[in-house]
N, C-alpha and C positions, 0 to 999 in steps of 0.2 A: 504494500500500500504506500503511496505518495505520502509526504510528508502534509499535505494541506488535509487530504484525509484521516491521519493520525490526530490533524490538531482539530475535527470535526467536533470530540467530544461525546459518542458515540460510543456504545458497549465493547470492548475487548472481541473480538472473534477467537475460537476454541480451532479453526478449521483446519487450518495446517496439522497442528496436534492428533486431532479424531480421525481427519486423514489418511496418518501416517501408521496409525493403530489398526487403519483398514490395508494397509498395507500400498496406498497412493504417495509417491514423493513426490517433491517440489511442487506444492501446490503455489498457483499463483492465481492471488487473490486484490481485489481491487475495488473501488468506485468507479459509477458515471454517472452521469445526467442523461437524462431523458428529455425530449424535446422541449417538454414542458418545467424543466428545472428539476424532475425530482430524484432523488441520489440513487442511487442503485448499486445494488452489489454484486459481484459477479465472481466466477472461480473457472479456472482452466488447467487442465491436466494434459501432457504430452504424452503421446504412444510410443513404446518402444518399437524399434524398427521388425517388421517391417511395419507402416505405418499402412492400414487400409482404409481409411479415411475420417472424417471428423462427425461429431454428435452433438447435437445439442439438445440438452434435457429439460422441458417444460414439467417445473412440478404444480400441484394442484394447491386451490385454499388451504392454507394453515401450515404450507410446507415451506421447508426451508431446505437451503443447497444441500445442509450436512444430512437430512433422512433419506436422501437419492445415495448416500456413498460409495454402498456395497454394490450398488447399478451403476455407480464411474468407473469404479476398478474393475470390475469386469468387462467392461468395453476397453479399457485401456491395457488393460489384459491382454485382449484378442485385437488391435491393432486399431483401436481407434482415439483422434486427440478428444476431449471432452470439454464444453464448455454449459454455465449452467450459471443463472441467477435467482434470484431474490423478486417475485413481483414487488410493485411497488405496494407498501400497506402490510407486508411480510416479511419473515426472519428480521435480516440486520438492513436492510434496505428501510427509507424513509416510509414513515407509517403517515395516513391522510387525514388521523385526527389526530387532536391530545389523549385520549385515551386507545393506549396499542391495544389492549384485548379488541376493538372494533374492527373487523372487516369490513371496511368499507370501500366502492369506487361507485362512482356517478353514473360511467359508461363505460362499456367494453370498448369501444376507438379507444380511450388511453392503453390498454394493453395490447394492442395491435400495433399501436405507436411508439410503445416501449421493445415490445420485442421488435419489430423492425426497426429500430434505432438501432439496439445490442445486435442482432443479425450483420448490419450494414457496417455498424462505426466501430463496434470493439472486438468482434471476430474479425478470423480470416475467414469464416465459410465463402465468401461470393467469389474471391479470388482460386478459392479451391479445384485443383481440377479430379480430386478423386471421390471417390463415395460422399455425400452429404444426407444425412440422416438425422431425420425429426426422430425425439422419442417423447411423448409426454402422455399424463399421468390427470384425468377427472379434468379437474378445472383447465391444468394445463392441455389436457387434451382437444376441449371446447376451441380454445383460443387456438389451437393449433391447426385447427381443422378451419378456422376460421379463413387463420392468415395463408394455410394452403390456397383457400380460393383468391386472395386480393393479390399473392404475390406467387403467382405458380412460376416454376421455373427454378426457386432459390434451392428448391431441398430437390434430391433425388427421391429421397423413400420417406415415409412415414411410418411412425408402430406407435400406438396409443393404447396405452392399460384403461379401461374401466374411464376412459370417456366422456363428458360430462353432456352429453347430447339432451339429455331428460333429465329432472330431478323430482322425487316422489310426490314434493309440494307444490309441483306444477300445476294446479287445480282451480277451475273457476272460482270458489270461496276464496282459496287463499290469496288470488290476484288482485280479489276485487278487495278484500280487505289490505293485503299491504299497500294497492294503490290509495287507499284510502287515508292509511297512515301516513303516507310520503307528501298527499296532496295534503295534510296536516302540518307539515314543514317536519316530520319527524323521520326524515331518508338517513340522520347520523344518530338516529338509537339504535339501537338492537332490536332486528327482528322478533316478533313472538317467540315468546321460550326457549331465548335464549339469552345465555350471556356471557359473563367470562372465563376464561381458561380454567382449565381445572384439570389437575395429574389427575391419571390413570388410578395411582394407587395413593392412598395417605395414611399412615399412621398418625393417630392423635397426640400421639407421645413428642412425635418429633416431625413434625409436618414435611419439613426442608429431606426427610432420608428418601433415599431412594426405594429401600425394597427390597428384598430376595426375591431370586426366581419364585419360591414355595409363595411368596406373598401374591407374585401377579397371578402364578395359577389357579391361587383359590377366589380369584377377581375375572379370571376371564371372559366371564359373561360381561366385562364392559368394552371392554374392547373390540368381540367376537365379530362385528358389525365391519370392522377394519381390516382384523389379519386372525388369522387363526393362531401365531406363530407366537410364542409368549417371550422367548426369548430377545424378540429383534422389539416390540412392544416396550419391552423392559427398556431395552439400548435407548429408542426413539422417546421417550418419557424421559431418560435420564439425559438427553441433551439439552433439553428443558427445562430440567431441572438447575443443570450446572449452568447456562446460560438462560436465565427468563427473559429475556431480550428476544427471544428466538418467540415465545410464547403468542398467541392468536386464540381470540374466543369467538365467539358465535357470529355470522354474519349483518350489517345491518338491514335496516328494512330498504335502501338506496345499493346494496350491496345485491338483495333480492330480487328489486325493480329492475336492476340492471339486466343482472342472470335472464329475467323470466322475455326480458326484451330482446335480448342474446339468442336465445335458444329459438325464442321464435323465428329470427333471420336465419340460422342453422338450420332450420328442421322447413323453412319455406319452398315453395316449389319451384325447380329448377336450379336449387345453391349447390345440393350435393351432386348435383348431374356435373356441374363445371367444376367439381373439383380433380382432376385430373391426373395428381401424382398417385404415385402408385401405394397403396394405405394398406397396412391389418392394423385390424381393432380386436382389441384381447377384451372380452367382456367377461365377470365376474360369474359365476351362478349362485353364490350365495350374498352379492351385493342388493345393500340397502343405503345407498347412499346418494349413488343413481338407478336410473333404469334401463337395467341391460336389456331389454325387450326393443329400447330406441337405437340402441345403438346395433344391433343385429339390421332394422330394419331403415336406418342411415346408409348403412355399406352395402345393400343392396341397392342403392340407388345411386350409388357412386362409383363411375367406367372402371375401375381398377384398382377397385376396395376387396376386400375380404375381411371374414367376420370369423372369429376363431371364441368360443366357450371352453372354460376350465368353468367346469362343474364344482369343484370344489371350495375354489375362491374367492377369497373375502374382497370387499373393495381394492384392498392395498396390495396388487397383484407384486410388486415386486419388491414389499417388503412381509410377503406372504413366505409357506413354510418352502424347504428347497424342493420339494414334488413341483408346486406351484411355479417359481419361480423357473425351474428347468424346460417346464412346458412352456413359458413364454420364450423364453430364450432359442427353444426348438421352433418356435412359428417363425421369431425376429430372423435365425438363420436359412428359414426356407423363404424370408421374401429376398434377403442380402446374397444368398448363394455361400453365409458362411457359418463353417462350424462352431458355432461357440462352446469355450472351455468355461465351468464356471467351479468357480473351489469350493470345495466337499463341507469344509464349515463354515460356521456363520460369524468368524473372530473381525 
């Protein structure tokens, strides 16, 4: 990081460190702005030779670069460089109110504008002449499918875990009631029930501990919704923990507005016919987050989509158990033409 970023003021980042524990070195980690002024964080990883081409990883609301890491290092693993940030209003990247638990944005253009800023200005993908590969993850995946359509041409291939095409709150009541709220001037509260962050596990005794493995298994029904995997649950909670900077709570009702305005130009007639690059979409089977039912019936409408089900898996396809995690990995390599290696544990 630049010296005018160090004097930003701004939370310590853990990333090099957690990184390098995932077995990723020389992590290079940075700010930018975005067209609109707003800071951004971002991280980039080199492939050992030989190098088959570059990634970049859209992760979903509430995520931040360090929960994608064991999916950096094994792309960088198997020969690709890796680039990956922070939306804006998440992780260590500038949040859009005074209160960080808010997920808030006004409009989905600002993240079409951010990521094609990052694309354009702080990558090399455009210059690239080898493999270029989208991989993103629900929300990220949304936005990703978006900027397929406005900017075809940039990426070669696309793979998207659990997709944010549908969301289960997509319902006429709840439309007309958040629009309700928003037309109230209330678009930077907190959607209906919800609110702020809150770990996985808590002891009363010592709030700030992390946990034993034995503690989150006897909790896993709260998580189940996410990842089946208790162990990786454990890790993703405890970054959270050591960094609350990182932390994100419930969506606003302007955060909603936005989504529910979003999805309707996704899901309109004629948007997925012009999306053109070549896509698989890994849908969940036991996702309750989104609606794997749209996004099967998205990639049927799109020239050179395919739609791949793991039955077993939770929303969080790739920080799900290594069964899960291998089946995507085997889709990613039948659309790339490449084998992927992925290590045996979850360290």
């Amino acid at each position: 990081m630049n010296e005018q970023d160090r004097a930003h003021g701004g939370p310590v980042s853990r990333l090099a460190q957690w990184a390098a524990a995932k077995g990723l070195s020389e992590t290079e980690e940075d700010f930018w702005r975005a067209p609109d002024g707003v800071r951004l964080r971002y991280a980039h990883w080199r492939a050992a030779e030989p190098v088959r081409g570059v990634a970049c990883i859209l992760g979903g609301r509430t995520e931040y670069i360090e929960k994608n890491l064991e999916t950096c290092r094994d792309l960088v693993a198997n020969g690709f460089d890796v680039w990956s940030f922070d939306w804006r209003g998440q992780g260590l990247s500038d949040r859009v109110l005074p209160d960080r638990h808010r997920g808030h944005i006004d409009d989905y253009q600002a993240y079409l504008l951010e990521l094609d800023g990052f694309v354009r200005n702080v990558t090399d993908l455009p210059e690239r002449r080898d493999l270029k590969l989208m991989i993103g993850h629900s929300m990220g995946g949304h936005i990703g499918l978006r900027y397929l359509h406005d900017q075809p041409g940039l990426f070669d291939l696309a793979a998207f875990s659990a997709p944010m095409v549908d969301i289960p709150v997509n319902l006429p009541a709840v439309r007309w009631l958040n629009g309700w709220r928003a037309r109230l001037g209330l678009g930077s509260s907190y959607a209906a029930l919800v609110g702020r962050h809150r770990p996985w596990h808590q002891d009363p005794a010592d709030p700030a501990a992390l946990g034993t493995l034995a503690d989150y298994e006897a909790i896993a029904w709260k998580f189940k919704l996410l990842t089946s995997d208790v162990g990786r649950a454990r890790e993703i909670d405890g970054y959270v923990r050591q960094l609350p900077a990182l932390a994100l709570g419930g969506p606003t009702t302007g955060w909603l507005q936005a989504s529910f305005e979003s999805i309707a130009v996704l899901c309109a007639p004629g948007y997925a016919e012009a999306i053109t690059t070549p896509v698989l979409i890994v849908g969940a089977g036991q996702d309750r987050v989104v609606v794997t039912a749209r996004q099967a019936e998205l990639a049927a409408r799109m020239p050179n989509a395919r739609f791949h089900l793991i039955a077993e898996a939770a929303h969080e396809i790739l920080v799900e158990n290594d069964r899960v995690r291998a089946e995507f990995f085997a889709e990613l390599g039948a659309l790339t033409g490449i084998a992927f290696k992925l290590r045996a544990t979850k360290g």
